[in-house]
Wavefront OBJ file of the C-alpha trace (Angstrom):
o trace
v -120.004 19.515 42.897
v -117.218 20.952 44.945
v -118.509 22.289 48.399
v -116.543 25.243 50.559
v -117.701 26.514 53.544
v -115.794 29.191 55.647
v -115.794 29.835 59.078
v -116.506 33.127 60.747
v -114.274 60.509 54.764
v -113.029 62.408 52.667
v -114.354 64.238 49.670
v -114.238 62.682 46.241
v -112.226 64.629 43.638
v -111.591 65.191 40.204
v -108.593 65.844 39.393
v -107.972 69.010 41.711
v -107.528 72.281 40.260
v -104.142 73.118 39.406
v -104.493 77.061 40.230
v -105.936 78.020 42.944
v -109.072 77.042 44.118
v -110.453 80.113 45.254
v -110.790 81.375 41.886
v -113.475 79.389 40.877
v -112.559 78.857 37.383
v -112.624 76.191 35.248
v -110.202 76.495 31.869
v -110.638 72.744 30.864
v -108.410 71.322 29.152
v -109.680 69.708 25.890
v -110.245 66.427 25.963
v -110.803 66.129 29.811
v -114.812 67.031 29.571
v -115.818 64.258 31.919
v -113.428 64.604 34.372
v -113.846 68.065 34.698
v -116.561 69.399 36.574
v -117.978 72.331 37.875
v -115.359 74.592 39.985
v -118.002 75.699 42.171
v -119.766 72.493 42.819
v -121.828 71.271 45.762
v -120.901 68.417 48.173
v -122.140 65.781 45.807
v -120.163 66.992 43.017
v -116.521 66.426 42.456
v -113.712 69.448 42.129
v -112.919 70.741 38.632
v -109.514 69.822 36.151
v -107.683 73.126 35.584
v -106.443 73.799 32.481
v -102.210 73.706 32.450
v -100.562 77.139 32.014
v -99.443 78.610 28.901
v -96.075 77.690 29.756
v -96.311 74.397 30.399
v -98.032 74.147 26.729
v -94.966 75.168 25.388
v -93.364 71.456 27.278
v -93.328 69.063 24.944
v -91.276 66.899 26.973
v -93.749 65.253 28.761
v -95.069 61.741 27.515
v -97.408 59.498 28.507
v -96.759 55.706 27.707
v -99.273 53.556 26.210
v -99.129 49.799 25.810
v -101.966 48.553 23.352
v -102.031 45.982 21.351
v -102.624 47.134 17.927
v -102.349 44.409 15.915
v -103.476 40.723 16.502
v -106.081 39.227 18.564
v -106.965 42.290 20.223
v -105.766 44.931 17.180
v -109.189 46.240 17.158
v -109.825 46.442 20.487
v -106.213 47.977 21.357
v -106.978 50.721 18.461
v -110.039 51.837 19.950
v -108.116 52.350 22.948
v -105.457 54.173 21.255
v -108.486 56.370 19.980
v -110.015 57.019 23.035
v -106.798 57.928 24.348
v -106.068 60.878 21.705
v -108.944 62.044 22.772
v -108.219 62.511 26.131
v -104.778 64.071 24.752
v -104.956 65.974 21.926
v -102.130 67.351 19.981
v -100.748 70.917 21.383
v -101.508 70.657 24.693
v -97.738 70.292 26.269
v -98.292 66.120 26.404
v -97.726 63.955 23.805
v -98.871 60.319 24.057
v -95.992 57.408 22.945
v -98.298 54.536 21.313
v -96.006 50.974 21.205
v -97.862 47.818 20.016
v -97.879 44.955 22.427
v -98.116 42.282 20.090
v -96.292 43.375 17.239
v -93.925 41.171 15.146
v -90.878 40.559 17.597
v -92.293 43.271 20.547
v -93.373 42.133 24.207
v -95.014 44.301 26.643
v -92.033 44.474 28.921
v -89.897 45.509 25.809
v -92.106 47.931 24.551
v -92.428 49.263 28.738
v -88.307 49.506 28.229
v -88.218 51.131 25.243
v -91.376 53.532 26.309
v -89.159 54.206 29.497
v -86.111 54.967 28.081
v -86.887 57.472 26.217
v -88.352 59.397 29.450
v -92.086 58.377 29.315
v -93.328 59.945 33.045
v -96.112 56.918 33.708
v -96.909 53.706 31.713
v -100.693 53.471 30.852
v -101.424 49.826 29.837
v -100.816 46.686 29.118
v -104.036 45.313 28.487
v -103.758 41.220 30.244
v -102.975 40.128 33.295
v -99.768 38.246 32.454
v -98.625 41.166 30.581
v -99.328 43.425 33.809
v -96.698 41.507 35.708
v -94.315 42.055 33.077
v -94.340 45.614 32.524
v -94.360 45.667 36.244
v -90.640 44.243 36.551
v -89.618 47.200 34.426
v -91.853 49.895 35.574
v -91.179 49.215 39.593
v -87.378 49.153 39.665
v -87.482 52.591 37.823
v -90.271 53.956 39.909
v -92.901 54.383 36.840
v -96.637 54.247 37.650
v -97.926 51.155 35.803
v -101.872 51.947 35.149
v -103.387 48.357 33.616
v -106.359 47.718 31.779
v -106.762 43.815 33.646
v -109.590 43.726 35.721
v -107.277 41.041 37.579
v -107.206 42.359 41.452
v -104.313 39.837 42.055
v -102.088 41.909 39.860
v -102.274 45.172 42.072
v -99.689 45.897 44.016
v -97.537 49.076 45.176
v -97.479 51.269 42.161
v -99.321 48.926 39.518
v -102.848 50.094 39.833
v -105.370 47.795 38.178
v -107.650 49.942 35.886
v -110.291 47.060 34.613
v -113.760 47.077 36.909
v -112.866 44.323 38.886
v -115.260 41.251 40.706
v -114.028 42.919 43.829
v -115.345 45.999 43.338
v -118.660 44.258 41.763
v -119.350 42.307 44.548
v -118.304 44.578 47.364
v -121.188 46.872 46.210
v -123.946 44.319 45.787
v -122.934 43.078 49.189
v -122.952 46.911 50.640
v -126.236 47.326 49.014
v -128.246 43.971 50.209
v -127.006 44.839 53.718
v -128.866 48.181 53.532
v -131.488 46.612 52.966
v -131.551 43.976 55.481
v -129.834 40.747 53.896
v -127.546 39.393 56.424
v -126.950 35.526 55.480
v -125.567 35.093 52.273
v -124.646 32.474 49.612
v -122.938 31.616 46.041
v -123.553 28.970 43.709
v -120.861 29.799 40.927
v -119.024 27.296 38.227
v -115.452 25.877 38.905
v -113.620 28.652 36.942
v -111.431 31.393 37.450
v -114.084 33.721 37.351
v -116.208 31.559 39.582
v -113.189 31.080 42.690
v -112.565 35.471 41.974
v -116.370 36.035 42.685
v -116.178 33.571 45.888
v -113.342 35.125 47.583
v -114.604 38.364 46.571
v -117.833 37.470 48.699
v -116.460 36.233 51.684
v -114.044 39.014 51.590
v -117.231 41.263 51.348
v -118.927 39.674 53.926
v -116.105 39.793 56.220
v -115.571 43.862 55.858
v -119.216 43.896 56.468
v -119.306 41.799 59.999
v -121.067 39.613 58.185
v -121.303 35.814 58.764
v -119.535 33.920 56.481
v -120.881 32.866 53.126
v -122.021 29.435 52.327
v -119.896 28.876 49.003
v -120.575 25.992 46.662
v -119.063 25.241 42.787
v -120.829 23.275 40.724
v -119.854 21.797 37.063
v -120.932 21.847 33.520
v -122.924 19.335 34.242
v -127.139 19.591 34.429
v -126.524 16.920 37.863
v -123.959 19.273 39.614
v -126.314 22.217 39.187
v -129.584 20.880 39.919
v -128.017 18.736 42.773
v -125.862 21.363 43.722
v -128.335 24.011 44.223
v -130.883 21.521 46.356
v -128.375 21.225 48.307
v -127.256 24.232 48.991
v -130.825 25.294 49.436
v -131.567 22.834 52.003
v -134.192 21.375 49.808
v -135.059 17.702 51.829
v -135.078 19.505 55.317
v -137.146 21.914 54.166
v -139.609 19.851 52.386
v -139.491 17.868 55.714
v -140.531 20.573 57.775
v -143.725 21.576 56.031
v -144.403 17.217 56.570
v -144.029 17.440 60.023
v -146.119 20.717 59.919
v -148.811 18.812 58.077
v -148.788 15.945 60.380
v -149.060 17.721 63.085
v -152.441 19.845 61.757
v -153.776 16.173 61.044
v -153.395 15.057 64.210
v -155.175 18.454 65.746
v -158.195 17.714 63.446
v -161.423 17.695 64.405
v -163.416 14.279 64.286
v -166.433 13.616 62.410
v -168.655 13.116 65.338
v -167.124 15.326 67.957
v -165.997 18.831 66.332
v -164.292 19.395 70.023
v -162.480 16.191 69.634
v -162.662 13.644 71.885
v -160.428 15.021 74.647
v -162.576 18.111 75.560
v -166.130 16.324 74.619
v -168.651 17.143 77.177
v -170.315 14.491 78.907
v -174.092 13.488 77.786
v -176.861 14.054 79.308
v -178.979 11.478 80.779
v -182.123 12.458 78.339
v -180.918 14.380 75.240
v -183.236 16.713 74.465
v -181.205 16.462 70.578
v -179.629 14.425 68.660
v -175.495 14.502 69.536
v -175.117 15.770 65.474
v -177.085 17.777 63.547
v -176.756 16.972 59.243
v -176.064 20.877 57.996
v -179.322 22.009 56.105
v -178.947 23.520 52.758
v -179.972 27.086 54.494
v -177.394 26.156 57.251
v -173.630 27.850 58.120
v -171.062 26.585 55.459
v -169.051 23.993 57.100
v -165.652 25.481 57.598
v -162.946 25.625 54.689
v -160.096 23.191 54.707
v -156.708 24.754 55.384
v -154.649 25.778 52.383
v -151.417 23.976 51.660
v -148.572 24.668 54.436
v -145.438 27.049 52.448
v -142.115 25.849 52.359
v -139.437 27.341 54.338
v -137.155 29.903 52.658
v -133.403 28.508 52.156
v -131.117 29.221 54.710
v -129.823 32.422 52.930
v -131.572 35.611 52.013
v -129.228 36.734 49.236
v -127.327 34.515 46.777
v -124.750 35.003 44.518
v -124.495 33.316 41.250
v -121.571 33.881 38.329
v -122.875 31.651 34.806
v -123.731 33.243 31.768
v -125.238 31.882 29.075
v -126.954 28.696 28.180
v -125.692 27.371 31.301
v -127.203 30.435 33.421
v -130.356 28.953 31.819
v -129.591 25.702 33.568
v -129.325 27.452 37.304
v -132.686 29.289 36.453
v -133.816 25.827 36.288
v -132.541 24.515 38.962
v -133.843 27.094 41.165
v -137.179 26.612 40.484
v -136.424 22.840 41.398
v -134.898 23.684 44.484
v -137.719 25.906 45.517
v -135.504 29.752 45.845
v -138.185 32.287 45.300
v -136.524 35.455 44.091
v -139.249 36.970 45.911
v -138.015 35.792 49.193
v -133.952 35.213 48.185
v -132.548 38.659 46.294
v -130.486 37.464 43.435
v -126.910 38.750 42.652
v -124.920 38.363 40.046
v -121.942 39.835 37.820
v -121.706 42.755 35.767
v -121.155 40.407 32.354
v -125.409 40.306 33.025
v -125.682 43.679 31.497
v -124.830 42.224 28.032
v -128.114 40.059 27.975
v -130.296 41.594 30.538
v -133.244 41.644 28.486
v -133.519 37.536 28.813
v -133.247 37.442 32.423
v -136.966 38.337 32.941
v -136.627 35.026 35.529
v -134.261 36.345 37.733
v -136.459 39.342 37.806
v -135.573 41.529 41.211
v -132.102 39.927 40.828
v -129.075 42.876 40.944
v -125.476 42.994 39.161
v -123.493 45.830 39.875
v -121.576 47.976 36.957
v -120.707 51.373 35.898
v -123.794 54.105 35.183
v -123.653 53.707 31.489
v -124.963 57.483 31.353
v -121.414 58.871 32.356
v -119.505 57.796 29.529
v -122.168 60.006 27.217
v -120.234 62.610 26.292
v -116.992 60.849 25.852
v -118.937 58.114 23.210
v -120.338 61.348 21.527
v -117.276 62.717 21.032
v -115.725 59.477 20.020
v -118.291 58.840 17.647
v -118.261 62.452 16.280
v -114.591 61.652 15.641
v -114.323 58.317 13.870
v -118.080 57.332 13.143
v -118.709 54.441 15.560
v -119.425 54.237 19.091
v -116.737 52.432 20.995
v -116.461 49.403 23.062
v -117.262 50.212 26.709
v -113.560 48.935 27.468
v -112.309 51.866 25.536
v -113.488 53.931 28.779
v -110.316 53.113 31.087
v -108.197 54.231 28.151
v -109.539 57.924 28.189
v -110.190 57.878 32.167
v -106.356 56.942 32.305
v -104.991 58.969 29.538
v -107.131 62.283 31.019
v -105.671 61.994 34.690
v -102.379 60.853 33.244
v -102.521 64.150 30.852
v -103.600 66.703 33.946
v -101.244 64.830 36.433
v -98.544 65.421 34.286
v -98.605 69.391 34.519
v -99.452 69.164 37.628
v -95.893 70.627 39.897
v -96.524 67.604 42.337
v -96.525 65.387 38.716
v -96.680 61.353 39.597
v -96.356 62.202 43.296
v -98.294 59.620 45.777
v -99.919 62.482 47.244
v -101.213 63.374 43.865
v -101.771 59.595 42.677
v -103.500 58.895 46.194
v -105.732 62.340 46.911
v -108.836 61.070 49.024
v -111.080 62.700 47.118
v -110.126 60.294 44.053
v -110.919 60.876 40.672
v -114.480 61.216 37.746
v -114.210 59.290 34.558
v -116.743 58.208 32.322
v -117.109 54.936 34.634
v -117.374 56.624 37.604
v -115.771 58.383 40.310
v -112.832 55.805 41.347
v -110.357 56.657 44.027
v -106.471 54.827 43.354
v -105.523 52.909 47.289
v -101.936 52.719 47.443
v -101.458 48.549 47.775
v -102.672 49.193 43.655
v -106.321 48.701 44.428
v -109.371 50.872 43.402
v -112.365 51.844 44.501
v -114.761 52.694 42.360
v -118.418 53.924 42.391
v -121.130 51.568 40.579
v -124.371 51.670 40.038
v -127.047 48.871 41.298
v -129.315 47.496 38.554
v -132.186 45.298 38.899
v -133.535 42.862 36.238
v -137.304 43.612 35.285
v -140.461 40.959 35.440
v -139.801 40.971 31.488
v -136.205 41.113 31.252
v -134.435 44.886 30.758
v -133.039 46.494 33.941
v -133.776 49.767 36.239
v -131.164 51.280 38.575
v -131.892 49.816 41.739
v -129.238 52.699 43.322
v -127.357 55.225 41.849
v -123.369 55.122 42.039
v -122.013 56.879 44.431
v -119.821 60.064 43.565
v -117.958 59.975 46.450
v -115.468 57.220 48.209
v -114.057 56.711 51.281
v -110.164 55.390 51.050
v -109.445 52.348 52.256
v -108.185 51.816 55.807
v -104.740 51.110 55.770
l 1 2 3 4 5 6 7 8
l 9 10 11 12 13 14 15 16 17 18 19 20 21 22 23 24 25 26 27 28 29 30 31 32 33 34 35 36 37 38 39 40 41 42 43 44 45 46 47 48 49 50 51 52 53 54 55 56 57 58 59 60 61 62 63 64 65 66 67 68 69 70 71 72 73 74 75 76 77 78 79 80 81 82 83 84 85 86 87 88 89 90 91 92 93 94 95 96 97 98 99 100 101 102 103 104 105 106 107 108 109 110 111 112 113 114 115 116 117 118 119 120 121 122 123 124 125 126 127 128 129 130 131 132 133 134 135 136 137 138 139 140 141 142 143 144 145 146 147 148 149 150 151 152 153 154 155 156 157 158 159 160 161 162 163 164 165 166 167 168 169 170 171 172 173 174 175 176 177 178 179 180 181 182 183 184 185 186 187 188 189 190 191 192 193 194 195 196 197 198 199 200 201 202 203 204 205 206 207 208 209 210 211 212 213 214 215 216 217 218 219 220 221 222 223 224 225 226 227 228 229 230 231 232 233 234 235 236 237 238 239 240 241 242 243 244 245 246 247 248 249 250 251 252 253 254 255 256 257 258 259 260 261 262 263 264 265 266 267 268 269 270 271 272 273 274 275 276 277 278 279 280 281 282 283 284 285 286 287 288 289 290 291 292 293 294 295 296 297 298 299 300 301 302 303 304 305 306 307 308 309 310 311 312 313 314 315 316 317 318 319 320 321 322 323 324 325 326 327 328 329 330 331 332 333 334 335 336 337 338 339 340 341 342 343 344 345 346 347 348 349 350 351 352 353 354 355 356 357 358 359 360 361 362 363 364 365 366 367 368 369 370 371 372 373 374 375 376 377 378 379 380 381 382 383 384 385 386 387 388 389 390 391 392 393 394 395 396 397 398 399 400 401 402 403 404 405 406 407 408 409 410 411 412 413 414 415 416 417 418 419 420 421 422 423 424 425 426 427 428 429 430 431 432 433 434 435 436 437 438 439 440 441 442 443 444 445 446 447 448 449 450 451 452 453 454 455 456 457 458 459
């Protein structure tokens, strides 16, 4: 067990309209149904996508790189992507996407960035890694190409290289938001010694922090059944705890009631020379009930009323069990955890009232009906950044401001099929999830609808 403990608006958009606004006309252009909305919409709705001008139709000029890998490992994956991506851009429409293969025979992803931006690509949409990220981003920065990557590694944002992927920041930054709403002000984690573990600790006590928060209680445990189970008791405070309801118990004893003087023996009134009565009366079966015995004392909640946790799997079955040992109700502690939950939320009936933030699953809806009207198959939910990027990259594009920060960085953001998500210029993103909570029997409900609109960052 490893133990770390650390001290102490604007409107959301959609890709604005490219004519004037006071028209009030949409003329979408195809493959951007998502992202545009309704021109006329209310304050909880984001501004519409306006179709680019016959003219600029005519441009043929304008590409849009795309780094996938097609082949390999991640072939399938990457082709997906490409697919959602040709949806977003179809043929005719004055952009034409330029598809290179990451992991092809002899290719890297900062060759096939080079090659992508010499011959005039506008933006660079991709790669899909982290380590490739950083690598396209030595060729994309010097020649002052937006780099849009599908990692959901935060550390790999910087200054024109936004990071696409739904991230543990943006997880945990809206579980934290939402517990605080509802009153949860000390908080915990109990997460493995992994990457993934150390990204959703410092994305807590970042959290907290932005919050005014007090400073998490952090704690990584091993693969091992000891680490956890010792780990959590720990953490939960488990022997002073079970000390305190002791003392409490002692303490009733010693307030008891003797069997001969129910006032006990301090406050017993002096006899009287000639008793009229005996001092104590047996009860008679007609008689008062003699008065119940006190139930058992509870046990203290932890010191923390919302706690993080990052396992999956068989060994997420081994926390479950070691919170029951170390006595953290979910009733009294809310449970948060990461969005890879979603995959296997129907077994998590234990955590039930436990919450993992993620996208709102019923935005992408129309884009996987599409896609699957196209090629026959739903696709992977990772095939979602591909057409959110490829559609803004596509409108952008004919836009007469093009890859301009104050296009890239509107306030008002942008609405894809995960969500309205608003590009901060240090390469950051915000982005708008949804709060689910795991079910009694396993299965989730939204806890609290993602929000549609974002407020920037402060610089």
């Amino acid at each position: 067990m490893v133990s770390r403990t650390f001290g102490p608006r604007q409107r959301v958009v959609s890709f604005t309209s490219l004519r004037s606004a006071s028209a009030c006309k949409v003329c979408a252009l195809a493959g951007v149904a998502l992202l545009a909305l309704n021109a006329c919409s209310g304050p909880e709705t984001a501004p519409p996508i306006s179709a680019p001008s016959g003219a600029a139709k005519q441009d043929t000029n304008k590409k849009i790189g795309l780094l996938l890998p097609l082949t390999g490992r991640f072939g399938k994956l990457g082709q997906q992507m490409a697919n959602a991506a040709h949806i977003a851009v179809p043929e005719g429409h004055g952009v034409t996407l330029d598809i290179r293969d990451t992991d092809a025979q002899g290719q890297t992803a900062e060759g096939a960035a080079r090659a992508a931006i010499d011959q005039g690509d506008m933006v660079v949409l991709g790669p899909l890694t982290a380590p490739q990220t950083a690598a396209v981003a030595a060729v994309t920065q010097p020649a002052n190409i937006p780099e849009f990557a599908y990692t959901s590694d935060q550390a790999q944002a910087r200054p024109g290289v936004w990071v696409m992927g739904v991230t543990v920041e943006q997880q945990i930054g809206r579980l934290v938001d939402a517990a605080a709403q509802e009153g949860r002000k000390t908080f915990a984690a109990f997460l493995p010694d992994n990457a993934l573990g150390h990204a959703l600790g410092d994305a807590l006590l970042k959290a907290c922090s932005a919050k005014g928060l007090a400073a998490p209680q952090i704690v990584f445990h091993t693969d091992a059944p000891d680490s956890i189970t010792g780990g959590l008791k720990t953490l939960a405070n488990l022997q002073f705890r079970q000390g305190q309801v002791t003392q409490q118990a002692d303490a009733a004893k010693q307030e008891e009631p003797d069997a001969v003087n129910p006032l006990g023996a301090a406050e017993a009134p002096v006899a009287p020379s000639t008793p009229t009565r005996p001092a104590m009366t047996p009860a008679t079966p007609g008689g008062a009930p003699p008065q119940a015995a006190p139930g058992p004392i509870a046990l203290p909640p932890p010191p923390f009323d919302a706690l993080l946790l990052g396992d999956t799997g068989l060994q997420l079955a081994t926390v479950i069990d070691g919170l029951k040992q170390a006595s953290v109700d979910p009733h009294q502690t809310r449970i948060l955890g990461p969005a890879l939950w979603s995959a296997f939320a129907a077994k998590l009936g234990a955590l039930q009232g436990g919450w993992f933030a993620a996208p709102d699953p019923s935005s992408r809806t129309d884009f996987v009906q599409r896609y699957r009207s196209r090629y026959g198959y739903a696709p992977s939910v990772l095939a979602n950044v591909a057409y959110d990027t490829a559609t803004m990259a596509a409108v952008l594009s004919q836009n007469p401001d093009g890859f301009s920060q104050k296009s890239l960085l509107r306030p008002d953001g942008f609405a894809g099929s995960d969500g309205t998500f608003v590009l901060q210029p240090d390469g950051t993103v915000s982005r708008g999830l949804a709060v689910f909570e795991i079910l009694p029997g396993g299965g989730v409900k939204m806890a609290s609808a993602a929000p549609r609109r974002l407020l920037r960052n402060a610089p």
